[in-house]
C-alpha positions as CSV (number, residue, x, y, z in Angstrom):
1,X,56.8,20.6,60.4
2,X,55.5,19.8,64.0
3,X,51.5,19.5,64.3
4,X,52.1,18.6,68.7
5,X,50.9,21.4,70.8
6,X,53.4,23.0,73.2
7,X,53.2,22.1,76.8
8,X,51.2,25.6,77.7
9,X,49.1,25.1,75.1
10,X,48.1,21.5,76.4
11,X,47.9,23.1,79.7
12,X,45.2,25.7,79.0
13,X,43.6,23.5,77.0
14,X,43.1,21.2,79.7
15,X,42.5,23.8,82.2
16,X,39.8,25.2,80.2
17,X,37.9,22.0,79.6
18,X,38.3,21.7,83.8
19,X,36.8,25.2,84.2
20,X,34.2,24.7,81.9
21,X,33.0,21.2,83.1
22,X,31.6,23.1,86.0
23,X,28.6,24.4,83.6
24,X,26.9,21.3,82.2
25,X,24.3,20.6,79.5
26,X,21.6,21.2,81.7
27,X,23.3,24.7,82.4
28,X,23.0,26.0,79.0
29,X,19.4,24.6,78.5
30,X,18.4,26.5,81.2
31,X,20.2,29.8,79.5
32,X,19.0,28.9,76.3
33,X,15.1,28.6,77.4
34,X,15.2,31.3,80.1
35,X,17.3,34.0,77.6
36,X,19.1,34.5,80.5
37,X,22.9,36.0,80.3
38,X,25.2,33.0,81.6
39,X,26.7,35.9,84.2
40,X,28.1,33.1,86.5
41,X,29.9,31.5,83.4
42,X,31.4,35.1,82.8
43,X,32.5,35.3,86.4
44,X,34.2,32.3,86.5
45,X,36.4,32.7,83.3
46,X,37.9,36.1,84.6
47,X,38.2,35.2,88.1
48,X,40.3,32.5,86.5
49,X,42.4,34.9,84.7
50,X,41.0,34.0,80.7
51,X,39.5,36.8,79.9
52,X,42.9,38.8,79.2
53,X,44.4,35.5,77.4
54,X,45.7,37.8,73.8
55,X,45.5,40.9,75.9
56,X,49.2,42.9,77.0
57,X,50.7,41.2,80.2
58,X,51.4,45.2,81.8
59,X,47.3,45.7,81.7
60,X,46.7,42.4,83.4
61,X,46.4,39.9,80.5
62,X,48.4,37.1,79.3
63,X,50.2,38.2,76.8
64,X,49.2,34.8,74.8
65,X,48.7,34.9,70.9
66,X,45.6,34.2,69.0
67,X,46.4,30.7,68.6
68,X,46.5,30.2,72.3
69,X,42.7,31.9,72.4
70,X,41.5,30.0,69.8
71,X,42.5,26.7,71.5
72,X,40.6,28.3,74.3
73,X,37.5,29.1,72.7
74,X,37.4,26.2,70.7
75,X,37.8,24.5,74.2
76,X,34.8,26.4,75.4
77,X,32.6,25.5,72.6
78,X,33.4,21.6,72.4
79,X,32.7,21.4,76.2
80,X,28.8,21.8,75.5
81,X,28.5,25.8,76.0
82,X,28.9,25.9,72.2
83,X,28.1,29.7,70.9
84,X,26.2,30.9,74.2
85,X,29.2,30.5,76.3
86,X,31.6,31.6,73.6
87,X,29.7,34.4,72.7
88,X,29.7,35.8,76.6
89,X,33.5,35.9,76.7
90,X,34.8,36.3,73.3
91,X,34.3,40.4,73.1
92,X,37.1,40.2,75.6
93,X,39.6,38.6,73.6
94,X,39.0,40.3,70.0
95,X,37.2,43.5,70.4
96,X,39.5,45.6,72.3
97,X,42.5,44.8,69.8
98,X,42.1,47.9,68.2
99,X,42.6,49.6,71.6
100,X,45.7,47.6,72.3
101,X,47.4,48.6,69.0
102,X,46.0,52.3,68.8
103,X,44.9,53.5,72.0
104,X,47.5,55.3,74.3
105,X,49.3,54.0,77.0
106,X,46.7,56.0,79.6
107,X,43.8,54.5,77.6
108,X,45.1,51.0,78.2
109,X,45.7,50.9,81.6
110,X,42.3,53.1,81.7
111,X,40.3,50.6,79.6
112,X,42.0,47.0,79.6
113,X,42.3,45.8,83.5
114,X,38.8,46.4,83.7
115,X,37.2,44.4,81.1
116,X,39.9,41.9,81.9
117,X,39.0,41.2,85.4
118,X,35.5,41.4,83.9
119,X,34.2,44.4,85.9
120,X,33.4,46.0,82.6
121,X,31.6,44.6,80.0
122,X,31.9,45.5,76.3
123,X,29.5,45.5,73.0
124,X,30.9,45.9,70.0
125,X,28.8,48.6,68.2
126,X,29.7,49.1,63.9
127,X,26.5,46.9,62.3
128,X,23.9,49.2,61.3
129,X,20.4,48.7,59.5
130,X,20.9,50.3,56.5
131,X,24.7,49.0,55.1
132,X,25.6,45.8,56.3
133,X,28.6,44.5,55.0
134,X,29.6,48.1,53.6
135,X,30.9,49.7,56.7
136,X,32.4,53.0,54.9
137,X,28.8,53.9,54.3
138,X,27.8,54.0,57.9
139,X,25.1,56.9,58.7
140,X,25.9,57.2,62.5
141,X,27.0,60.3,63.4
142,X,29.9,61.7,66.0
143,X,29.5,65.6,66.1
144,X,32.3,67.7,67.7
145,X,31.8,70.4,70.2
146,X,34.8,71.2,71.8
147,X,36.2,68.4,74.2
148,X,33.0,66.2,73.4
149,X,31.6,64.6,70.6
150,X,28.0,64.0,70.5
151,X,26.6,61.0,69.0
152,X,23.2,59.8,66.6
153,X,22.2,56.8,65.1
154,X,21.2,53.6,64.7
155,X,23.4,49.6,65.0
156,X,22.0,46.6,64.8
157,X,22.8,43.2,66.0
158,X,24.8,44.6,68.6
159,X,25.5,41.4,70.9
160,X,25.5,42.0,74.9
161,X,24.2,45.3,74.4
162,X,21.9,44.5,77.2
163,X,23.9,43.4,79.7
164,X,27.1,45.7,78.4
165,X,28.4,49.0,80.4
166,X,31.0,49.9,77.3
167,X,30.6,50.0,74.0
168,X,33.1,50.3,70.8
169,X,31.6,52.2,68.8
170,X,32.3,52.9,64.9
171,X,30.5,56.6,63.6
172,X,31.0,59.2,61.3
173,X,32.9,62.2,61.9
174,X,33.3,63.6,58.6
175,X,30.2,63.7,56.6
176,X,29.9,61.0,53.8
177,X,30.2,63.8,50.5
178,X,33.2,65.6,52.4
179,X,35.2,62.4,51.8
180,X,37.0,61.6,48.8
181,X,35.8,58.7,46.7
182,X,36.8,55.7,47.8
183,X,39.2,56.4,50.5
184,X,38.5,54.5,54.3
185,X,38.5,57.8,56.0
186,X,35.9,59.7,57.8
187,X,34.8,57.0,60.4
188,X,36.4,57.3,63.8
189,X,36.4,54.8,66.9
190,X,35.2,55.6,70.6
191,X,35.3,53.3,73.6
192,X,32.9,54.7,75.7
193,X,30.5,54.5,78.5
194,X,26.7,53.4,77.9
195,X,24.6,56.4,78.8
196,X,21.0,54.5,79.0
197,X,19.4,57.9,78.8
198,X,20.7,58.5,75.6
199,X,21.1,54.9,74.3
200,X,17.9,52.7,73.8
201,X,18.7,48.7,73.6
202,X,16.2,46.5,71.9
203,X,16.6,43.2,72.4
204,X,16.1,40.6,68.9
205,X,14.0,37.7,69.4
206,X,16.2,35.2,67.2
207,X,16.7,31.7,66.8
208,X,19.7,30.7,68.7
209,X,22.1,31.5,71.3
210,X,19.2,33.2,73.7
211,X,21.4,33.2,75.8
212,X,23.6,35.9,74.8
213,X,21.3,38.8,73.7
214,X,21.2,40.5,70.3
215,X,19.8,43.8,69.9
216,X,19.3,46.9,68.1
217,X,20.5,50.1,69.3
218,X,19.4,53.5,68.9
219,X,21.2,56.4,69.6
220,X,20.0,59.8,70.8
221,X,22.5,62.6,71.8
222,X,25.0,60.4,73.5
223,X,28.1,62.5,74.8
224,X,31.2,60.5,74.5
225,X,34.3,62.7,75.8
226,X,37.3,63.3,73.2
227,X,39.8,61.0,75.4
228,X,37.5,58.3,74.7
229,X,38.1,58.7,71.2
230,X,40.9,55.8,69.8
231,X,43.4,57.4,67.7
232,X,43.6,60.0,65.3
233,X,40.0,61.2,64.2
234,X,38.8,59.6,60.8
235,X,40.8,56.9,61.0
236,X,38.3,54.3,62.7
237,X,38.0,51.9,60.0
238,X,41.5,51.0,59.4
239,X,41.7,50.3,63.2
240,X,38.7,47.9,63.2
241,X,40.7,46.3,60.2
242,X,43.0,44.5,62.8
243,X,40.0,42.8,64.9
244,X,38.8,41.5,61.8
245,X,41.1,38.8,61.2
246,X,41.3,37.7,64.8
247,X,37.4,37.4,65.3
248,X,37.2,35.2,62.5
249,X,40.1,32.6,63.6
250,X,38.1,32.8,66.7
251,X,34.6,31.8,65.5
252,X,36.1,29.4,63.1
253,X,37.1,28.1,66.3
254,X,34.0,28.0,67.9
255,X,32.7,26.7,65.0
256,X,35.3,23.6,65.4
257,X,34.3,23.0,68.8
258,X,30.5,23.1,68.5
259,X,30.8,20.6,65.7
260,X,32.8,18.5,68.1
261,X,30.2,18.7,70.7
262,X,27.4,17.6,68.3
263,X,29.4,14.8,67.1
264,X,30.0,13.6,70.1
265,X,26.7,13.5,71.3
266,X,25.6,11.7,68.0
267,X,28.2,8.9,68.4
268,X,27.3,8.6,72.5
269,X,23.6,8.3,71.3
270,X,24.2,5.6,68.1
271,X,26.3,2.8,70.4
272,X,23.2,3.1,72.8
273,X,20.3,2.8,70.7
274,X,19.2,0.0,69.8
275,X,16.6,-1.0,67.1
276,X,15.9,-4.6,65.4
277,X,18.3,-5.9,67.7
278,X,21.7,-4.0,67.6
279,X,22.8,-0.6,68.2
280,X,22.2,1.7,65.1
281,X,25.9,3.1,65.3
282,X,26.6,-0.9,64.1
283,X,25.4,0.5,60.6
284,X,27.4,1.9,58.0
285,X,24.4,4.8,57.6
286,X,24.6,6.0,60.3
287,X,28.7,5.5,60.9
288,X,29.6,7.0,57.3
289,X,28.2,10.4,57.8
290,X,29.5,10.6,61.4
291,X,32.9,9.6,60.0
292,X,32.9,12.2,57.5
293,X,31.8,14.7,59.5
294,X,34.9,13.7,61.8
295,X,37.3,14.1,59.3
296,X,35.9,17.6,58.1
297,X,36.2,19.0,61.6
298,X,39.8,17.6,61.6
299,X,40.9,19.7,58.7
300,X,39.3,22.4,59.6
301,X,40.8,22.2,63.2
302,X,44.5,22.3,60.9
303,X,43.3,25.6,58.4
304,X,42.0,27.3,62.6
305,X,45.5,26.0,63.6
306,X,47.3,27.3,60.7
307,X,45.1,30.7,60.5
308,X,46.2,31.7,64.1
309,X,49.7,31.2,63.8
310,X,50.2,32.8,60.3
311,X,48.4,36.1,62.1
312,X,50.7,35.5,65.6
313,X,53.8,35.4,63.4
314,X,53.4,38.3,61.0
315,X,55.8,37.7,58.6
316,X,53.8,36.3,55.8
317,X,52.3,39.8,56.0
318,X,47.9,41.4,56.2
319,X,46.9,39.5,52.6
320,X,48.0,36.2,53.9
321,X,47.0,36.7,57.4
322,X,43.2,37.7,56.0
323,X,43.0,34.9,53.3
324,X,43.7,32.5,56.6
325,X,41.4,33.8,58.4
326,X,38.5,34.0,56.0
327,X,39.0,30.4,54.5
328,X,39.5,29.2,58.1
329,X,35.9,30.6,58.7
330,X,34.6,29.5,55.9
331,X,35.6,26.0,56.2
332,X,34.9,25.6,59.6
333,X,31.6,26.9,60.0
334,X,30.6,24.8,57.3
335,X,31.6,22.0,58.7
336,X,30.0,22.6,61.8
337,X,27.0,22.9,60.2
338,X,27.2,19.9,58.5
339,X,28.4,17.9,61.8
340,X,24.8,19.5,63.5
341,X,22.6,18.7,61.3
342,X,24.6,14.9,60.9
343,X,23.8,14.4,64.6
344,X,20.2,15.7,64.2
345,X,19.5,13.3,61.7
346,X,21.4,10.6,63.7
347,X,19.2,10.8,66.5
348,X,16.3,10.6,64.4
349,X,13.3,12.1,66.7
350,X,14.9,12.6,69.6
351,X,17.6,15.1,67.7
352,X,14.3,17.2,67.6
353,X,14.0,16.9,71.5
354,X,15.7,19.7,73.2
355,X,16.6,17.8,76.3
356,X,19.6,15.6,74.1
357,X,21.0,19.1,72.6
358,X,21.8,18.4,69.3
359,X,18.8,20.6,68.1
360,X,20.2,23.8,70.0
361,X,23.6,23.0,68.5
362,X,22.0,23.2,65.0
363,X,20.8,26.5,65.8
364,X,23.3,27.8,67.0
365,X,25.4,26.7,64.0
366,X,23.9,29.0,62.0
367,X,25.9,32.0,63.8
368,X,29.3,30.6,62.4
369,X,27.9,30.7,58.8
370,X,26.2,34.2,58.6
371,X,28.5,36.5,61.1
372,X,30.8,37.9,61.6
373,X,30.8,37.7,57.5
374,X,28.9,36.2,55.0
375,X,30.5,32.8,53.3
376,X,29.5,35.2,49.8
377,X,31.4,37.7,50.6
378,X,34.2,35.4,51.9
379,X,34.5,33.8,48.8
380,X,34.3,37.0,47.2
381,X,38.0,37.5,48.9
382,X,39.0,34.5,48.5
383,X,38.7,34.2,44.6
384,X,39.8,38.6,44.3
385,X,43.3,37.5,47.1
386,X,43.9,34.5,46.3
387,X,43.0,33.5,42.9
388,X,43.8,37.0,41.1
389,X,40.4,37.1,40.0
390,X,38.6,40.6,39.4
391,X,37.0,42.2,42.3
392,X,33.0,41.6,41.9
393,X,31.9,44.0,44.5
């Protein structure tokens, strides 16, 4: 059992954290306050080639795994950008895996070099108001007429819809009573311009990651051509399936790396302050909690690690590749949270000042715990896949 990374590994690792130096604390502050999309940030990563890091070498990508990305985002995250600068990329690496594995060969080279050279950007459109968690009950609707399909509805907390020009989107093509009981079909997948005559983007005032825009979306008589339609119609949700377990390695990830950034600020800020005499990081108080924190983030760095590799590799099959991912994301995001709200508390009054970070960082934590799944309905999975328990939902 080896734990070392490779030598490429190390070498993106330490390329990334290079590349991402360029955009400092005061950077992100700026993005957070102003709401402003980090477009530059954007720029920078696909002129430098990351953007297509897990995408097919023959469409302009890397041909990298998901371990490679999540050493990247992770990278990202821990440099200080934490979820605003993750969230402005990360579409790129997960959301078009659906169109790598099911799309044709003249959708790829139609879709992917693109999005990797990042003159296209993409939202990832399946959320809507009404189901949540329960995507086979989705109420959008994808009508045909002949070599169109023509699209209503609503989705909600659609990131980048704002600044986006394509959009994966997840509707019903087979009303909801015409499907058998049970069965994942009826949904179909589209990757598809953004007709802003036909598609209204509302943009969520929320607590974190300003940054990176969340919206909802509403839909109107959008005409998306057959060819942009992924696959075989009806069978949309078993192609979003294999996105699903990469997005979460990825957050956890993220998750992983914004804990690191807080912790690190914490630590910085406890050897310099200095009350009654002696720095407070001279204190067991205040160095237990950081030093637990530190371990968390260590293990769940190993269960991120572990995750992406039993996905890259395949042969332990979907059920073990989905019960990695999900405890991956569970554990990490916890931990994250934990580490923010350790280096809040660490910094006393000041963690409540916006101009040391930690404060955004707790904000932003929160992402990690409620999306891209719910840590109920992870454990949910965790206790029916791996435990043999009976399915509660």
């Amino acid at each position: 059992m080896d734990f070392a990374l490779g030598d490429e590994q190390i070498a993106i690792r330490d390329a990334v954290k290079k590349l991402a130096a360029r955009f400092d604390a005061e950077y992100w502050r700026r993005r957070d306050a102003a709401g402003e999309f980090p477009a530059d940030f954007h720029r920078a990563f696909a002129e430098a080639g990351w953007l297509g890091i897990a995408m097919p070498a023959e469409f302009g990508g890397a041909g990298l795994g998901i371990l490679e990305a999540a050493l990247l985002m992770m990278t990202v995250a821990e440099s200080g950008a934490g979820f605003s600068g993750c969230s402005a990329i990360h579409m790129n690496i997960f959301g078009l895996h659906p169109v790598v594995v099911f799309g044709s060969d003249t959708q790829k080279r139609r879709f992917l070099p693109p999005l990797i050279a990042g003159q296209d950007r993409a939202c990832f459109a399946v959320t809507e108001p009404n189901t949540g968690l329960n995507t086979l009950k989705l109420k959008t609707k994808a009508e045909r007429r002949g070599d169109r399909y023509v699209v209503h509805g609503q989705k909600l907390w659609i990131s980048t819809a704002q600044v986006a020009n394509k959009m994966l989107l997840l509707a019903r093509t087979t009303p909801e009573d015409e499907v058998p009981k049970g069965s994942a079909s009826g949904l179909s997948l589209f990757y598809t311009d953004i007709d802003r005559a036909r598609v209204e983007v509302r943009e969520i005032d929320k607590m974190g990651r300003a940054a990176v825009d969340s919206n909802q979306v509403f839909i109107d008589g959008l005409e998306i051509p057959a060819e942009d339609r992924i696959g075989a119609e009806g069978e949309g949700f078993r192609y979003i399936l294999h996105g699903m377990n990469p997005e979460r390695v990825l957050v956890a990830a993220e998750a992983v790396g914004l804990g690191r950034a807080a912790l690190a600020r914490a630590a910085a800020y406890a050897k310099e302050r200095v009350v009654f005499g002696r720095p407070i990081g001279q204190n067991q108080g205040i160095q237990h909690p950081l030093a637990e924190r530190w371990i968390e983030l260590e293990a769940a760095e190993l269960m991120v690690l572990k995750a992406a590799w039993t996905y890259d590799r395949h042969e332990a099959g979907a059920a073990a590749a989905g019960t990695a991912a999900n405890a991956a994301k569970f554990f990490a995001a916890e931990s994250c949270f934990r580490a923010c709200e350790t280096a809040v508390m660490t910094l006393g009054g000041m963690g409540y000042a916006k101009e040391y970070d930690v404060e955004r960082y707790l904000r932003e934590s929160f992402i990690a715990r409620i999306a891209p799944v719910s840590p109920h309905m992870i454990l949910n999975f965790i206790a029916e896949k791996a435990l043999g328990l009976p399915k509660s939902y």
